[in-house]
NUGU-606309 format. One line per 4 residues: their letters; for each residue x, y, z of C-alpha. Coordinates in steps of 0.02 Angstrom, whole numbers, m for minus. Layout:
residues N
A) X Y Z | ... .
end
This chain:
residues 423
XXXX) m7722 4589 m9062 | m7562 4506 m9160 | m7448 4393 m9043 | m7319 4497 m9064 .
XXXX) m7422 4637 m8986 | m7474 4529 m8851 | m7300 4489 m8814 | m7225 4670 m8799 .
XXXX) m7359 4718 m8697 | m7335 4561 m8579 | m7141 4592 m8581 | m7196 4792 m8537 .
XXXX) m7304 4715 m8405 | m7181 4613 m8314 | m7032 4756 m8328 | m7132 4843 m8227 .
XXXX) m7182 4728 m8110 | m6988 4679 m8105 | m6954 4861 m8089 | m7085 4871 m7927 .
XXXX) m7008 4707 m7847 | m6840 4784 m7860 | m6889 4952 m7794 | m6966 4871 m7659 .
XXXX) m6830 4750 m7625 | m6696 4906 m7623 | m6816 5014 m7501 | m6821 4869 m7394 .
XXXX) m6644 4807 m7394 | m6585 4809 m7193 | m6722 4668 m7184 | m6602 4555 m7242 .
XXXX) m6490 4529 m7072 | m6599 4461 m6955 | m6527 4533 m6799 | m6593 4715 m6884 .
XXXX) m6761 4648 m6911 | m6760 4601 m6724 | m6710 4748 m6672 | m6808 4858 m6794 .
XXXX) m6985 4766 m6715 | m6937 4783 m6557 | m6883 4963 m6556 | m7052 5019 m6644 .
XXXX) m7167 4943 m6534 | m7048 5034 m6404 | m7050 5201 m6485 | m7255 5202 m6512 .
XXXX) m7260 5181 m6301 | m7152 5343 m6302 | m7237 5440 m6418 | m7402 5387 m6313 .
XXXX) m7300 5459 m6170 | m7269 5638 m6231 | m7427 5654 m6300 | m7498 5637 m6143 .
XXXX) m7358 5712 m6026 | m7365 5889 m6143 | m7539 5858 m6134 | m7519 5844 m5935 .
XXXX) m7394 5971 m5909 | m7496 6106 m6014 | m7669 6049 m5915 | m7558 6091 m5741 .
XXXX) m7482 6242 m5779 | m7565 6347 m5933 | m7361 6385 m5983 | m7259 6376 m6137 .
XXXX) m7109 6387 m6034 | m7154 6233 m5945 | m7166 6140 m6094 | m7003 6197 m6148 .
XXXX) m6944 6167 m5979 | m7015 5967 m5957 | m6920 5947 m6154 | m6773 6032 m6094 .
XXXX) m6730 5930 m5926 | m6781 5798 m6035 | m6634 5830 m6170 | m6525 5906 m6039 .
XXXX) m6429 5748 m5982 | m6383 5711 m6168 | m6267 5868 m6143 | m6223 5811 m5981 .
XXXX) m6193 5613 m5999 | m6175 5573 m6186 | m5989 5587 m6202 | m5969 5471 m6062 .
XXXX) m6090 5359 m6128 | m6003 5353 m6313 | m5850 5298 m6203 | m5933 5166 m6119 .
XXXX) m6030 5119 m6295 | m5834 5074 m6348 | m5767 4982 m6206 | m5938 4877 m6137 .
XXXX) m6052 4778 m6229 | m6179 4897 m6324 | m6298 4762 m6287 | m6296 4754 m6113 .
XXXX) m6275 4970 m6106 | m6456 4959 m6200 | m6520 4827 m6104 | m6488 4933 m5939 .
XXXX) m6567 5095 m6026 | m6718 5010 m6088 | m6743 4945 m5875 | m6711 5136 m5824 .
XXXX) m6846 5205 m5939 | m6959 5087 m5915 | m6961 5107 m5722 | m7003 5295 m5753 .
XXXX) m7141 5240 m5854 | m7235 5143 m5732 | m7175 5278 m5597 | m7287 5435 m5681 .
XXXX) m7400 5304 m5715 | m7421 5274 m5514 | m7412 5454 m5466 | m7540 5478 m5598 .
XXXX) m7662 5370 m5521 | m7644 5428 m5361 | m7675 5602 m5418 | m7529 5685 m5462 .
XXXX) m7549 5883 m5434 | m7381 5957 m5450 | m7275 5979 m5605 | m7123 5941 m5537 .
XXXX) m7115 5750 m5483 | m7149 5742 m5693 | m6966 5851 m5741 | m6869 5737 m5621 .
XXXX) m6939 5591 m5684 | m6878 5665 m5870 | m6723 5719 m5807 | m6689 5513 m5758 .
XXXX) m6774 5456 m5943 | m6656 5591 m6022 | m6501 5508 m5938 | m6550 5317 m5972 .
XXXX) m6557 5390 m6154 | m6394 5462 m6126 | m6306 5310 m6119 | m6422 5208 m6214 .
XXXX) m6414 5305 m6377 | m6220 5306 m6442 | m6225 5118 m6383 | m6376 5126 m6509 .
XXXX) m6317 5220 m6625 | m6153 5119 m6638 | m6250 4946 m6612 | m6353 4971 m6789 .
XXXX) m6183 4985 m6901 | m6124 4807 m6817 | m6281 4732 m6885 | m6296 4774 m7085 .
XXXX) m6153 4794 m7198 | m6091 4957 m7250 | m6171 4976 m7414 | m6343 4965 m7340 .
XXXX) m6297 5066 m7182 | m6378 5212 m7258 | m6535 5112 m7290 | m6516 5035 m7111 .
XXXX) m6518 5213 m7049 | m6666 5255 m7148 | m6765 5117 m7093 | m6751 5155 m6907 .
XXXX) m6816 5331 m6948 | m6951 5251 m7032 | m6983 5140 m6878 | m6976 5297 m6765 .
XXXX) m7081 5392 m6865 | m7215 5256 m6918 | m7214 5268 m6702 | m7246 5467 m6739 .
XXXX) m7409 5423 m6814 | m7475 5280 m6704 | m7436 5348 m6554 | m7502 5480 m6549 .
XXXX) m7666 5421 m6616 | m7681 5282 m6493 | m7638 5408 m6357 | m7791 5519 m6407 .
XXXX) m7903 5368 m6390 | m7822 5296 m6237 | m7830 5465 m6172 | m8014 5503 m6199 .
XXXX) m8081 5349 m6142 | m7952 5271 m6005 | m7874 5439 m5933 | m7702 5493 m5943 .
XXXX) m7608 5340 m5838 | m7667 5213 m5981 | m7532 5310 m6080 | m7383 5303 m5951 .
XXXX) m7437 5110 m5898 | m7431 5061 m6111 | m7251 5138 m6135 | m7182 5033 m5975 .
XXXX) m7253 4895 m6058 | m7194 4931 m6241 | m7005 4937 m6145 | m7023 4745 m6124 .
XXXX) m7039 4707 m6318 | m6881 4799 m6361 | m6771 4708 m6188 | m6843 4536 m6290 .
XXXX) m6780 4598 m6436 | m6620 4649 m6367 | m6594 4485 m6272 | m6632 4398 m6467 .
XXXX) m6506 4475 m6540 | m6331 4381 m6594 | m6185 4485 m6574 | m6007 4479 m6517 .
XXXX) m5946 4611 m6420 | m5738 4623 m6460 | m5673 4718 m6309 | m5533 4843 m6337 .
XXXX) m5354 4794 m6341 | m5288 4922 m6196 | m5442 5032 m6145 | m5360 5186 m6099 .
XXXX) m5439 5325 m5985 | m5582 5370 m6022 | m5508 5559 m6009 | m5389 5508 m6130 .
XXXX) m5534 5402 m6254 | m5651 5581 m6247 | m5507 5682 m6298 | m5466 5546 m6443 .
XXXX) m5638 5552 m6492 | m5634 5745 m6494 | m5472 5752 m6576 | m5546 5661 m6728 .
XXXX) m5690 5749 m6721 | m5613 5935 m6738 | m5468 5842 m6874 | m5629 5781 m6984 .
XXXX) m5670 5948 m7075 | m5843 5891 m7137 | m5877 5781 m6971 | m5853 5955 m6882 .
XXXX) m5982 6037 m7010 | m6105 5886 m7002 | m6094 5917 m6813 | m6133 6100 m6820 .
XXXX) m6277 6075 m6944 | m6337 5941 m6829 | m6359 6052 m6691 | m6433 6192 m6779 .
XXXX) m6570 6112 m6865 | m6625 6028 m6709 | m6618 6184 m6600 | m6709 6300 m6708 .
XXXX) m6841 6170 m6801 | m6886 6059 m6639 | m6988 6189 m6567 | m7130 6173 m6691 .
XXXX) m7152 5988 m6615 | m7146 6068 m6433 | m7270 6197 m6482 | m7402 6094 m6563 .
XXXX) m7526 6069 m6394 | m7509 6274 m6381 | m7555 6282 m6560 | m7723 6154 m6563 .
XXXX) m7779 6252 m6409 | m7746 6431 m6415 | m7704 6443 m6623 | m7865 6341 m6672 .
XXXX) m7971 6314 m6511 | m7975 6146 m6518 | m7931 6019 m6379 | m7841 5858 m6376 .
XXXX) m7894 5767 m6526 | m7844 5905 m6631 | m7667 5900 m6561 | m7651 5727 m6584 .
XXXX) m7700 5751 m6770 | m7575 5893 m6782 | m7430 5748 m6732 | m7500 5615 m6821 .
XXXX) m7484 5745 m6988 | m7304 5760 m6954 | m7268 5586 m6900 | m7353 5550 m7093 .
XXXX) m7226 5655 m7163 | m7065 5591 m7074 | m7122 5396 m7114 | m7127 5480 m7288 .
XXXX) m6973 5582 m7290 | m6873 5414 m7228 | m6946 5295 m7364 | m6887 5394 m7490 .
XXXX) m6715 5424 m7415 | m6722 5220 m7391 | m6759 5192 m7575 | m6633 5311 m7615 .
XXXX) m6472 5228 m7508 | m6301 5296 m7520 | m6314 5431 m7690 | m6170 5562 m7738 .
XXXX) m6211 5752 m7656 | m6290 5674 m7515 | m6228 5839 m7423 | m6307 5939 m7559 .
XXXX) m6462 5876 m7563 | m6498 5891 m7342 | m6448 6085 m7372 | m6577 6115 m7518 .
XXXX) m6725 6001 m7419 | m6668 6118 m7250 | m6681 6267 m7350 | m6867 6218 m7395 .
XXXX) m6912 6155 m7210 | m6871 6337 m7143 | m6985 6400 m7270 | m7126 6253 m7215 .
XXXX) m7121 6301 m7049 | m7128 6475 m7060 | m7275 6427 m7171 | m7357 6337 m7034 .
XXXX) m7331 6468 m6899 | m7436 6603 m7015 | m7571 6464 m7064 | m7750 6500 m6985 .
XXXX) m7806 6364 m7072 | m7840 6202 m7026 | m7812 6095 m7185 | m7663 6209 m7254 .
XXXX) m7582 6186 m7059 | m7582 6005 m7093 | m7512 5990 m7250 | m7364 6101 m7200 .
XXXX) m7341 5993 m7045 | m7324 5857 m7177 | m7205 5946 m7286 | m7097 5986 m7117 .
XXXX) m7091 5812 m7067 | m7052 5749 m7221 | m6921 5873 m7243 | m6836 5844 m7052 .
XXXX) m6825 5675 m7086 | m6750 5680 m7243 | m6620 5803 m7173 | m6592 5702 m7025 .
XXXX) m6575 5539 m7091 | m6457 5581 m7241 | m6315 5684 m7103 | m6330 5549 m6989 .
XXXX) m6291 5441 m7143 | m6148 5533 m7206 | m6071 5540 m7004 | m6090 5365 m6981 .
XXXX) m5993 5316 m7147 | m5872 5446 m7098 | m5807 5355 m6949 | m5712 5206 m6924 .
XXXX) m5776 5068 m6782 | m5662 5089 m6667 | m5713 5261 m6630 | m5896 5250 m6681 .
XXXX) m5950 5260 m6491 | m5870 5427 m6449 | m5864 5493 m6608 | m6051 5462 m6630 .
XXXX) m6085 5525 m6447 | m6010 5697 m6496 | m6140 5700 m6636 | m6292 5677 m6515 .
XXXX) m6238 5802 m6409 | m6245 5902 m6552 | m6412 5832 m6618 | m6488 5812 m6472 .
XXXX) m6439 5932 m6366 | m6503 6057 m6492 | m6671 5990 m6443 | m6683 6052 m6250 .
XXXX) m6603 6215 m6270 | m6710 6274 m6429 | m6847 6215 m6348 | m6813 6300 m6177 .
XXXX) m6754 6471 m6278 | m6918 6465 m6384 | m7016 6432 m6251 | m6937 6577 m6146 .
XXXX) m6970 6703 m6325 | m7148 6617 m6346 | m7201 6676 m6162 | m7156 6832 m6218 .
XXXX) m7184 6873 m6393 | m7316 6692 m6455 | m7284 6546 m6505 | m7312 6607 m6702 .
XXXX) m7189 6724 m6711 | m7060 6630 m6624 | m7082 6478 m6756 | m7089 6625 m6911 .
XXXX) m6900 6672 m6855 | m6866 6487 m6829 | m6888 6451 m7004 | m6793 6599 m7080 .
XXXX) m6637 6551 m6959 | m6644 6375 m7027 | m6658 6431 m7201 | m6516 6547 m7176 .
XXXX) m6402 6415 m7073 | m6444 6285 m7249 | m6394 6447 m7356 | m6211 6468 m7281 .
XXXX) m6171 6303 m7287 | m6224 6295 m7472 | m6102 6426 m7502 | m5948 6415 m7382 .
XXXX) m5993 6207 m7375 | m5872 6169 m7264 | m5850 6003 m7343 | m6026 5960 m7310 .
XXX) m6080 6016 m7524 | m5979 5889 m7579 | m6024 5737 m7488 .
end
């Protein structure tokens, strides 16, 4: 081979190294700030305890009681309080330090942990002790998540907000996938209350994390009342044409496409007659595809027709998990599940984007507590409605007209937008 030869191909060689280094470097870019990466490792190990904890409390919950509905009950008083309390808390997340708001959610949730843990162990035999206990997680979440939510912007600058955004789906996610794994082994060879007793433990890594972190909190000028902040914050809100329509997508895609994560125990037992190692695989399929779904929306950062392109993946995720609910068969189920988490994410990550450059500071607290409640809240009462259809009609058919909603709710935005197109 000449040396010219030799040359081009080692200049080829290290483009595309270059190329890799730089893709890498962009997918990873929120690593930069320190107080993210703090955060970021603390919140995962935190997220993998919950995900051990629903694994086992649906697990729990359907062992007691045989019922859809009270698995779209336990999710529902669960979600409930973000209706109830988020406002509030995106009032608070603008007046206190969202530090300290955290720090007291994180001790709430954590004390529920252990608390199921202990009636657990001491042989726990009625269903209800377990929806109070996720009514009182729901509201530490409540509070904890627009101080959260506003927290993350505070810590990365705004070109690498979107990435930011994407990364703690990844983290979330990447928790979709472990925990529920570790919870199938924890839960075959320690017993459920190994799974309650890890998440109160997990809680401590992300209070370390949260005590790490270096932030100033700037208090408002002249806090006014906090009637008078929610009405501000809703006042913006309705004035913001597209921050309306984010909203209302928001809620939609949580309420109709949420279920399929509720229904998963019903469909490893009664769809494929398996028991809890297949359900576990079932989330740890769709926890793959979110942890997916946000890398690519990480790599991708802020792009023009953001808007566009969460309508077209929505429009394919009805169509996934319509898919799934018609599937008898193993494999295919879990490569829909995949495509559906992958999908969600992607669709989740990219609005939450677009809202959060949207809004100024100031009002990121309320404005971004309107949003949960949207997002959110979509979660309990979908899940308690397609429960209620499911005890009726199966959990199939309720997840087939699901998917066709969601595919029509991508379809009118794509043609009346509502500003949302052309972001």
């Amino acid at each position: 081979m000449s040396n010219s030869v030799q040359t081009k191909a080692a200049t080829a060689a290290a483009g595309v190294a270059l190329t890799g280094v730089n893709a890498v470097r962009r997918t990873l870019a929120a690593f930069r700030y320190r107080n993210f990466s703090i955060l970021w490792f603390g919140s995962c190990t935190s997220s993998i305890g919950t995900w051990m904890q629903n694994v086992a409390e649906n697990w729990l919950v359907l062992s007691m009681t045989g019922s859809a509905f009270y698995l779209g009950l336990d999710a529902f008083l669960q979600q409930l309080p973000i209706m109830l309390f988020t406002l509030l808390g995106g009032v608070l997340a603008d007046r206190l330090d969202r530090r300290r708001v955290l720090l007291v959610s994180q001790y709430i949730q954590m004390t529920t942990a252990f608390t199921l843990a202990a009636l657990v162990f001491s042989g726990l035999n009625h269903v209800w002790p377990i929806l109070v206990l996720s009514f009182i997680t729901g509201s530490a979440q409540a509070f904890g998540g627009p101080a959260s939510q506003a927290l993350v912007p505070t810590l990365v600058e705004k070109s690498d907000l979107p990435n930011a955004i994407a990364l703690n789906s990844i983290q979330f996610n990447l928790a979709r996938v472990i925990g529920p794994l570790l919870a199938g082994a924890a839960l075959l060879k320690f017993g459920m209350t190994s799974c309650f007793t890890l998440n109160g433990v997990s809680f401590l890594v992300v209070i370390v994390a949260l005590m790490l972190l270096r932030v100033t909190h700037t208090a408002p000028v002249s806090p006014r009342r906090i009637r008078e902040e929610l009405k501000g914050g809703l006042n913006y809100v309705r004035r913001e044409g597209s921050l309306l329509a984010l909203t209302m997508l928001a809620f939609a895609t949580t309420f109709l496409a949420f279920a399929v994560l509720t229904f998963l125990p019903l469909f490893a037992k009664q769809v494929f007659h398996q028991g809890v190692a297949e359900y576990t695989r079932l989330m740890a399929f769709s926890g793959s595809g979110s942890v997916v779904g946000a890398i690519v929306v990480a790599w991708l950062g802020k792009y023009k027709r953001m808007g566009r392109t969460a309508l077209i993946v929505q429009l394919l995720c009805g169509g996934l998990i319509a898919g799934f609910a018609l599937s008898r068969v193993l494999w295919l189920s879990d490569i829909l599940l995949f495509g559906v988490g992958a999908a969600l994410i992607i669709v989740f990550a990219t609005v939450t984007s677009l809202v959060q450059l949207i809004v100024p500071n100031e009002l990121r607290g309320r404005v971004m507590s309107i949003y949960m409640v949207a997002f959110r809240g979509g979660m309990p009462l979908g899940s308690l409605v397609s429960g209620y259809f499911a005890s009726k009609f199966g959990a199939p058919i309720v997840l087939v007209c699901n998917g066709i909603l969601l595919a029509a709710v991508a379809t009118y935005f794509m043609v009346r937008s509502h500003g949302v197109r052309e972001l």
